[in-house]
C-alpha positions as a printed Julia matrix, in Angstrom:
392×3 Matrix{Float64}:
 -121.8   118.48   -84.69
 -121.66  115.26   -86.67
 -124.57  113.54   -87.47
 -125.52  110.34   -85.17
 -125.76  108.61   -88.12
 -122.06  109.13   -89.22
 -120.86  109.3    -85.9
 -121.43  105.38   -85.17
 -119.67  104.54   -88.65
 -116.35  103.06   -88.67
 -113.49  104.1    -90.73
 -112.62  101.55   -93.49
 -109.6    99.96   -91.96
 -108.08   98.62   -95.93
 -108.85  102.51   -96.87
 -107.05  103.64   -93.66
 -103.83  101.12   -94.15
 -103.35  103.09   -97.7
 -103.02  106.1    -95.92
 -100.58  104.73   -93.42
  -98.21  102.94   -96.09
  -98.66  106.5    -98.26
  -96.65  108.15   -95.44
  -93.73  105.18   -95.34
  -93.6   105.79   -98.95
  -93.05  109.53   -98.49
  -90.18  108.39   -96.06
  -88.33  106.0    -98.23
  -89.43  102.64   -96.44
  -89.84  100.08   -98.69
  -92.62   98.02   -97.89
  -94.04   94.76   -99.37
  -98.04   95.18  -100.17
  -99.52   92.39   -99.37
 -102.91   93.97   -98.75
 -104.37   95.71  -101.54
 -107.12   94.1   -102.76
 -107.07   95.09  -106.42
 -105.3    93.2   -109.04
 -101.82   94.76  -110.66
 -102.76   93.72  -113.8
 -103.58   97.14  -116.36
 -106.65   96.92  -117.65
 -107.22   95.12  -120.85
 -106.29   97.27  -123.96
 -109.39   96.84  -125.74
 -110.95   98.61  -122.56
 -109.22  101.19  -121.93
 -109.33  101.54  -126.13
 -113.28  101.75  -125.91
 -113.05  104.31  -123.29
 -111.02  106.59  -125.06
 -112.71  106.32  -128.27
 -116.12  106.81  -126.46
 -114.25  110.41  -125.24
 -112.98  110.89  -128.69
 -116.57  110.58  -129.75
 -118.31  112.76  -127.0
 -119.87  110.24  -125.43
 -119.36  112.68  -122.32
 -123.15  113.56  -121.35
 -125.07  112.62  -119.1
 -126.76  109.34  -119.35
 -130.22  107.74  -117.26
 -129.35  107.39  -114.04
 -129.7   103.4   -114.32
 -127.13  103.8   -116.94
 -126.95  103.55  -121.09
 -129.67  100.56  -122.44
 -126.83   98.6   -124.41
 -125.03   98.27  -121.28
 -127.98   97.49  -118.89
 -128.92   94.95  -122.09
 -125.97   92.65  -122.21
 -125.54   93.01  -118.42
 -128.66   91.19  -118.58
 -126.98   88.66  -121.11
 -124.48   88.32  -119.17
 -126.39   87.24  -116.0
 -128.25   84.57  -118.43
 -125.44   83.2   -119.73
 -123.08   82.96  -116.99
 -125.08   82.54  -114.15
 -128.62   81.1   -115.25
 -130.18   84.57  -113.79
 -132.99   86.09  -116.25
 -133.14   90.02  -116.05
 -134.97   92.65  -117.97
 -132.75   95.07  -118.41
 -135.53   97.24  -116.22
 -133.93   95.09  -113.82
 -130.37   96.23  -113.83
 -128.95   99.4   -112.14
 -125.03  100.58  -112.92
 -123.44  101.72  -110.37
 -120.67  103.71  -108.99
 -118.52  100.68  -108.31
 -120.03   97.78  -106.24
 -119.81   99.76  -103.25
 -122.76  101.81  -104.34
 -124.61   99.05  -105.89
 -124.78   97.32  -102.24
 -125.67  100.83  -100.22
 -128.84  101.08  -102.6
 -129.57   97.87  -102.65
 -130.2    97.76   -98.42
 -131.37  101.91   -98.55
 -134.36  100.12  -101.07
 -134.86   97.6    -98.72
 -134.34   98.28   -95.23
 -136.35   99.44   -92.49
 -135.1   100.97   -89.08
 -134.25   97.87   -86.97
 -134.56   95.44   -89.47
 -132.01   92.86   -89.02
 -129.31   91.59   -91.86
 -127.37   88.42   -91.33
 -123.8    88.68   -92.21
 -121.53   85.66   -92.37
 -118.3    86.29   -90.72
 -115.22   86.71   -91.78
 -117.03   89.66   -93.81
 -115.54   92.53   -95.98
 -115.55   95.5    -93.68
 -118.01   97.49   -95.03
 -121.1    95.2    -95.07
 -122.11   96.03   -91.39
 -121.69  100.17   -91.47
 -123.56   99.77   -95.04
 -126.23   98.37   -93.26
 -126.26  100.88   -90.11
 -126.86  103.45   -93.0
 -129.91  101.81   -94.27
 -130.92  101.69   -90.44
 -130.65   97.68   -90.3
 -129.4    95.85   -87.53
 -126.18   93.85   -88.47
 -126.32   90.12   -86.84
 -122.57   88.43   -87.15
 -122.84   84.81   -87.6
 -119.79   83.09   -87.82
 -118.99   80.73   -91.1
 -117.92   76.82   -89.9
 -115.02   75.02   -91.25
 -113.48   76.23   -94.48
 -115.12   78.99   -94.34
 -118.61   77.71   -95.05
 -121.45   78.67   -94.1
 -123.2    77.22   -91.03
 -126.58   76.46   -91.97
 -127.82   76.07   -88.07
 -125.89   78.53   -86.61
 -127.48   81.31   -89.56
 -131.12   79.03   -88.44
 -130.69   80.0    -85.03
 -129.87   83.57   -85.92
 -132.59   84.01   -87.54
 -135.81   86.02   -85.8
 -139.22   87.83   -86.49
 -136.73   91.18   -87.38
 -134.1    89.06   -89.73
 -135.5    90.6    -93.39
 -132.39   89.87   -95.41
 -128.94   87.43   -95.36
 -125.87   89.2    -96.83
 -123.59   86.21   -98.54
 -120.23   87.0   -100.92
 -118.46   84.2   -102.88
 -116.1    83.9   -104.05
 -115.49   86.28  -100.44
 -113.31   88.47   -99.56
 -111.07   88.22   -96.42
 -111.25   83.91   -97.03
 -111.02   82.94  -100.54
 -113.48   80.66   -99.48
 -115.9    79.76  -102.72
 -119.29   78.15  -101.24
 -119.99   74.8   -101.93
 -123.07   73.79  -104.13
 -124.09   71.81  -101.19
 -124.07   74.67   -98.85
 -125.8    77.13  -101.34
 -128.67   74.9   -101.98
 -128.89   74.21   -98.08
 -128.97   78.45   -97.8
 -131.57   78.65  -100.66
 -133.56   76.09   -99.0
 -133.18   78.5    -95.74
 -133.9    81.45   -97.24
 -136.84   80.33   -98.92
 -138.35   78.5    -95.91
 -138.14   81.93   -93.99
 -139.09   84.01   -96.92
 -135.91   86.02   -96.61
 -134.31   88.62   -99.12
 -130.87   87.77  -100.08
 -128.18   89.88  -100.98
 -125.63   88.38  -102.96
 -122.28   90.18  -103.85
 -120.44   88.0   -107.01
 -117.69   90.48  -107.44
 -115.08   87.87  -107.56
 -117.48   85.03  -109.18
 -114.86   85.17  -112.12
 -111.23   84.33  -109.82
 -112.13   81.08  -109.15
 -109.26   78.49  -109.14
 -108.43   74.35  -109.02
 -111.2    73.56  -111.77
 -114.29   75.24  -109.13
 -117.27   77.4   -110.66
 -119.5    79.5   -109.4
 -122.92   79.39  -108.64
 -125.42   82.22  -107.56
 -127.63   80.82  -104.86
 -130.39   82.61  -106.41
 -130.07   80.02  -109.67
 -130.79   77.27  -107.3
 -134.25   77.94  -106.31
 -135.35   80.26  -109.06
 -138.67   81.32  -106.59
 -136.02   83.36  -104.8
 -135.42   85.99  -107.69
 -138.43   87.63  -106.05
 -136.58   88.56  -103.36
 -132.75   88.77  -104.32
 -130.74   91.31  -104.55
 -127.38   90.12  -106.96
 -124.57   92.77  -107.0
 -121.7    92.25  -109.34
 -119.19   94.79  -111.4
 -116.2    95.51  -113.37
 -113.12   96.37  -110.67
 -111.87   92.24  -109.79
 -112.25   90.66  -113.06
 -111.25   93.22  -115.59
 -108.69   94.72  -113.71
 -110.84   98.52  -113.7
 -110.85   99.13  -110.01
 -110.09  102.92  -110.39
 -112.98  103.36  -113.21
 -115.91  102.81  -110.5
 -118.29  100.66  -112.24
 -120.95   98.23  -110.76
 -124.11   96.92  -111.05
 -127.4    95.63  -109.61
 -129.73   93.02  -110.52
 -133.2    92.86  -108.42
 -137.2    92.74  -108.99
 -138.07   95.93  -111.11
 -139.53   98.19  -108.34
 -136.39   97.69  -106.25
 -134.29   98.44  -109.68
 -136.67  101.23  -110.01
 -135.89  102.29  -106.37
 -132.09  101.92  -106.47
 -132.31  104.31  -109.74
 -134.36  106.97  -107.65
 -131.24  106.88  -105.09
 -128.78  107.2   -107.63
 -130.65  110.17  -109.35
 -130.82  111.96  -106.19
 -126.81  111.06  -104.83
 -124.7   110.39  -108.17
 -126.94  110.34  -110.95
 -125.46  108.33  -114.09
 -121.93  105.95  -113.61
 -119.26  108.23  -116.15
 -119.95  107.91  -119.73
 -117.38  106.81  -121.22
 -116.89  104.44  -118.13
 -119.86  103.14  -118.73
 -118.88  102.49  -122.93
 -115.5   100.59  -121.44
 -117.7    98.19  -119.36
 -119.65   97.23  -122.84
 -116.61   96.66  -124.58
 -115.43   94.39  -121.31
 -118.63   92.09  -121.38
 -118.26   92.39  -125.24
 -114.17   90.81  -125.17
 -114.93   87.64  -124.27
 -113.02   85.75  -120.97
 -109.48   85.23  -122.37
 -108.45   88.3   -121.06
 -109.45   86.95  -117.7
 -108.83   83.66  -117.74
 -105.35   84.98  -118.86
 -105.01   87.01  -114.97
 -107.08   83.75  -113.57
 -103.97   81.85  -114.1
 -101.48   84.39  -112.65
 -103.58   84.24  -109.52
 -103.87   80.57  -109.06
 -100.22   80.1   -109.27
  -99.71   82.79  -106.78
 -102.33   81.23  -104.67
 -100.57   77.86  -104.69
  -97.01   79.81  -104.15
  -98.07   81.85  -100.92
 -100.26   79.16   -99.72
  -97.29   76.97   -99.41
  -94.91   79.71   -97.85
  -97.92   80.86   -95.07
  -98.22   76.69   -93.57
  -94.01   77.13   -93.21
  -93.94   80.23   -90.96
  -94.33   78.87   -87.11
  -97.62   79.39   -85.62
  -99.57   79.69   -88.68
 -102.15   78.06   -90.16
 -103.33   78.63   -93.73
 -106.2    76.18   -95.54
 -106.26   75.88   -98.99
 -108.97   78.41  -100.54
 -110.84   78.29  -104.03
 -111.38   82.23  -105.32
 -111.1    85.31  -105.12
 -107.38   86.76  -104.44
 -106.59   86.6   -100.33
 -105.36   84.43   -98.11
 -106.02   84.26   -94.21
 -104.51   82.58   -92.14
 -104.64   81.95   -88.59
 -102.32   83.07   -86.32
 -103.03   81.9    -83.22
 -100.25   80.1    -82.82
  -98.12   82.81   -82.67
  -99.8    84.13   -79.93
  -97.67   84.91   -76.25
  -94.84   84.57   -78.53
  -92.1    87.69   -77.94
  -91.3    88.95   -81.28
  -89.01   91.89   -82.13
  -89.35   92.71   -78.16
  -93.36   92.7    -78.6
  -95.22   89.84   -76.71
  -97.83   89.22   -79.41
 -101.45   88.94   -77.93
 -103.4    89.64   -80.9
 -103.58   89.23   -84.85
 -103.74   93.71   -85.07
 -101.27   93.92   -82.67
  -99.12   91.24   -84.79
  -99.44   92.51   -88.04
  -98.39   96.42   -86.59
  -95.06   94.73   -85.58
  -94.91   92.91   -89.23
  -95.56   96.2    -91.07
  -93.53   98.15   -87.97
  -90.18   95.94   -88.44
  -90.41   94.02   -91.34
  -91.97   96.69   -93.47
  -94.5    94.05   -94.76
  -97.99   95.33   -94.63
 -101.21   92.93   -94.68
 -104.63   93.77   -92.77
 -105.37   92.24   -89.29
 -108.33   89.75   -88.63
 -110.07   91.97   -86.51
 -111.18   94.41   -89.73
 -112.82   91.28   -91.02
 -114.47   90.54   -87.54
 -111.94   87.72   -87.06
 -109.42   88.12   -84.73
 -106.87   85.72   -84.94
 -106.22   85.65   -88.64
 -104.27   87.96   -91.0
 -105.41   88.55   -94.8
 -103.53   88.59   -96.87
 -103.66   89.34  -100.95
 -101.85   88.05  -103.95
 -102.15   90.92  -106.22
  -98.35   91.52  -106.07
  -95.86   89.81  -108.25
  -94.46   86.24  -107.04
  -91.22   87.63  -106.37
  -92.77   89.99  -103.99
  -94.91   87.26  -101.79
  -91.78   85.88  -101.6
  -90.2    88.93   -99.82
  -92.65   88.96   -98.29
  -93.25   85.91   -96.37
  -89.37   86.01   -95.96
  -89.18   89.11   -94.18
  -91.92   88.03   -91.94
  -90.22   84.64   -91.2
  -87.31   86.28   -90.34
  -89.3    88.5    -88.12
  -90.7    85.55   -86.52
  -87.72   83.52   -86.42
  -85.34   86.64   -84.72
């Protein structure tokens, strides 16, 4: 029998949508992607050179489990000069993508029943992450724009919270918090003498002259207790080459490494001799794929607010859009009377062959994400075909 544990885990609904396009591929349908979220850009030559080179040179042992010391060294770098973040490099943890970097991050912190605060709309792993450490996940939904909602997380808050889960640039919204808010969260957290967990994949795809700020760099007290996950996949284009990494205080570093010993032991090698070369390039390569995305942000942006019934505010990061669609709701479309965003975007994907992930993944119904990490020419297809749909 399965495990109770695994049993009350969802599926990952953007892993499961792969595997439902994979068989419309296999029939021939041809079907616009708009909800991958990894970017279609190759990874940057001098990478992918580094990584081969590393093979070439038989850097293909095994490494510490917290990964190789020059890496773990300019990581730390890295977090000083980018984000105003000071790490030892006893502090820092690669990881097996970001993915694994968060699990150890709550499995080192987390008691049974503890309760974690996630702002909502939320990836769609944060809450099953947490039921693996044990925690309690607490939804609190994020006010307008997508910000957070400092008295709604307040009254959330009780004598089980131990730790608020935040990710900006985030992923469904785009959203990028405001200083304002993140000094008005650090304030909270502090107050309460909370952990914080802050994911920063996307803290380089920030668009219309925004930056990003770690909430942690705003009250510097809360480095204590903060956990700051970060990695290689958005920014350098290396989603398939797994790499991550964690920042926290030394015995939860120390902890995280324990895990990894025992479930993966060290990131790849030569992965992890790519990712030096990547901090070591400079930005142009990204700031080169930054400017792809913001003029595909302002293209589909433009095309969502022209299809009836929806709604789509202008976003700062990251590479999604989501839009609500509430307005298309009761509406008969292709012989479907639409009553939901899921049941909406299996029509879109259905009969107009465009596929995008519904709201209720992201623990939003009424919304639709959807990603720019396809070419203009396809958004365009895209949003045609489903105004069309719409329009028929």
């Amino acid at each position: 029998m399965i495990s109770k544990l695994v049993s009350g885990l969802n599926p990952s609904a953007t892993v499961e949508i792969q595997e439902t396009l994979a068989q419309l591929t296999a029939k021939g349908v041809d079907v616009v992607r708009l909800n991958a979220g990894e970017p279609d850009m190759p990874t940057p030559a001098h990478i992918v050179d580094a990584g081969i080179n590393a093979l070439r040179e038989g850097k293909t042992r095994y490494t510490p489990a917290a990964g190789i010391l020059p890496l773990r060294e300019a990581i730390a770098e890295k977090l000083e000069r980018d984000n105003g973040l000071h790490y030892e490099s006893s502090g820092i943890v690669v990881t097996t993508g970001a993915k694994q970097a968060l699990v150890n991050a709550l499995l080192a912190v987390i008691d049974p029943g503890d309760e974690v605060i996630i702002l909502t709309p939320a990836w769609v792993s944060y809450p099953d992450m947490v039921k693996i450490a044990g925690g309690v996940p607490v939804f609190v939904p994020t006010g307008p724009g997508y910000q957070p909602d400092i008295r709604a997380i307040e009254r959330a808050i009780t004598p089980k919270t131990k730790l608020i889960l935040i990710n900006s640039p985030n992923n469904p919204t785009g959203a990028v918090y405001t200083e304002e808010k993140l000094h008005a969260l650090a304030d909270l957290i502090a107050e309460r003498k909370l952990w914080v967990l802050s994911d920063e994949i996307y803290e380089k795809l920030i668009y219309k002259g925004k930056t990003h700020t770690s909430v942690v760099s705003l009250r510097p007290e809360l480095a204590e207790r903060a956990l700051i996950v970060n990695g290689f996949s958005k920014a350098f284009a290396m989603t398939g080459w797994r790499a991550g990494y964690l920042a926290a205080p030394k015995p939860i570093a120390k902890a995280a490494t324990i895990l990894a010993g025992h479930m993966t032991s060290n990131v790849t090698t030569f992965v992890q001799w790519a990712c030096l070369a990547a901090l070591g390039g400079g930005d142009t390569c990204i700031e080169a794929m930054r400017d792809v995305f913001a003029a595909r942000q302002t293209v589909i942006e433009g095309l969502l607010n022209e299809l009836p019934g929806f709604t789509a505010g202008p976003v700062d990061g990251a590479f999604y859009m989501m839009p609500d669609v509430t307005g298309v709701f009761g509406r008969t479309v292709a012989g479907v009377t639409i009553e939901s965003s899921a049941q909406l975007a299996h029509v879109m994907l259905e009969k107009a062959h465009v596929a995008v992930i519904p709201g209720e993944a992201f623990f939003s119904p009424g919304t639709l994400r959807f990603s720019y990490c396809v070419s203009e020419a396809d958004i365009r297809e895209g949003i045609s075909r489903i105004g069309q749909l719409l329009g028929g």
